[in-house]
ZAMARGU-4260 file (C-alpha; in steps of 0.2 Angstrom, whole numbers, plus 5000, padded with zeros to 4 digits):
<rodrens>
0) 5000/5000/5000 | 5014/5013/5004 | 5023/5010/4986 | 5005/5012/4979 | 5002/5027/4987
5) 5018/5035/4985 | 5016/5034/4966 | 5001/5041/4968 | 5009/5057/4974 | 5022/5056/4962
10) 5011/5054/4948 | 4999/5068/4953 | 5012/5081/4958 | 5019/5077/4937 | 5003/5082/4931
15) 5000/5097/4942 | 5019/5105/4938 | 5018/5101/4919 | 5000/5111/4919 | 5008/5124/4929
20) 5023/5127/4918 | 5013/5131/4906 | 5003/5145/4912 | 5005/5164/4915 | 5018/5167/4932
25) 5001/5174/4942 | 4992/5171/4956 | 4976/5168/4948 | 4985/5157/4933 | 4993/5146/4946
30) 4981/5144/4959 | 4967/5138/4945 | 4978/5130/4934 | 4988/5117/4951 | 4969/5114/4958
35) 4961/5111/4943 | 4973/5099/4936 | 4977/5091/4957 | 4955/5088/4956 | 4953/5082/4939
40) 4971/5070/4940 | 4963/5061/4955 | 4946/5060/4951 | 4952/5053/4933 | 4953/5035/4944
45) 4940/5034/4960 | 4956/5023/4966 | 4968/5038/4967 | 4955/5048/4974 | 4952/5033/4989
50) 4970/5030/4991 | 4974/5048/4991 | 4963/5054/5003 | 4952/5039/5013 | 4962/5024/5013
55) 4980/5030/5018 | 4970/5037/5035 | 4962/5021/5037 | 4980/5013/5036 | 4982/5021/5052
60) 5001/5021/5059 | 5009/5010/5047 | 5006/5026/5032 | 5007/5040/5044 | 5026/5042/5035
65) 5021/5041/5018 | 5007/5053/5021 | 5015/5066/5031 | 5027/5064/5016 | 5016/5066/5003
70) 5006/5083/5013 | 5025/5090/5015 | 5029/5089/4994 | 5013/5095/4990 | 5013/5109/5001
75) 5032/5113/4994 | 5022/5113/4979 | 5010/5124/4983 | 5025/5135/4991 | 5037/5136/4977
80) 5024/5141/4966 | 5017/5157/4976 | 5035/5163/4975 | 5038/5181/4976 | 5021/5186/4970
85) 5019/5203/4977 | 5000/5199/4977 | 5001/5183/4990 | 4997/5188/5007 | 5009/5189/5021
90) 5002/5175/5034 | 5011/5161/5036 | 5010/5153/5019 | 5017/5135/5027 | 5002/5135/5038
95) 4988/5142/5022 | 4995/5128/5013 | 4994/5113/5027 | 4974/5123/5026 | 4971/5122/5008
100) 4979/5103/5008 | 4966/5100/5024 | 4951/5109/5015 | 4955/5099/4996 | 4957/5084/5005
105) 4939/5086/5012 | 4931/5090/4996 | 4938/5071/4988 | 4934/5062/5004 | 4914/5069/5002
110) 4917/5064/4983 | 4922/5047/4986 | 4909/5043/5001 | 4895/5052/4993 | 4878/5044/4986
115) 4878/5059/4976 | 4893/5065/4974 | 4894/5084/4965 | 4903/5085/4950 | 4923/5088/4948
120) 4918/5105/4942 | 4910/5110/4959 | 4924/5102/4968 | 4936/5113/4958 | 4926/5130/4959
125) 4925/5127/4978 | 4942/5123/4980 | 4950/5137/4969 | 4937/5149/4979 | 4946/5146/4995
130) 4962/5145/4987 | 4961/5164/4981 | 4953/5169/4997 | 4968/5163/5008 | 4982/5170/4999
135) 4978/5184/4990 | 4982/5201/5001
</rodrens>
């Protein structure tokens, strides 16, 4: 299971930093271009989406590495590619994206348990709603 789940991370953090390389260096660009493509890479397999965000917790202690691992790269990547944008806020941007991680997770784990589950599209706007929100000043 950790091997799985570590390709998981690895695959989906590929995706997101080839999209982003390929938009405009702002905010906005950035912010809709990694949660668009981080939603719709894992949502592409319910399996990713389980393993990503319910089963690893299930795991319990014998994961608790290879998630903390995972959170860490993708709030590096959420980090490097704020950068120096003058438009960021100045709050502690380690802690915003430990948050943003927290609030994404929550939005796939209501995917994957839901009856009904809402569409990607509505997990995306939500998600790039509170993205914007927490780091622009």
């Amino acid at each position: 299971m950790q091997a799985l789940h570590a390709r998981c991370i690895q695959e989906t953090l590929e995706s997101m930093h080839k999209v982003i390389d390929r938009v405009p260096d702002t905010l906005a660009d950035r912010v809709e271009a990694g949660v668009s493509e981080y939603i719709r890479f894992v949502t592409e397999d319910r399996r990713r989406a389980r393993i990503l965000h319910l089963e690893v917790r299930r795991a319990g202690d014998c994961l608790v590495t290879s998630r903390q691992m995972g959170v860490a790269a993708f709030a590096d990547a959420i980090k490097m590619n704020l950068g120096d944008l003058p438009e960021t806020t100045k709050a502690n941007r380690h802690l915003l994206a430990l948050g943003m991680i927290g609030a994404v997770q929550e939005l796939l784990i209501e995917w994957v348990l839901a009856d009904d589950p809402p569409s990607v599209d509505s997990l995306i706007d939500a998600a790039t709603h509170i993205y914007r929100r927490s780091f622009v000043t």
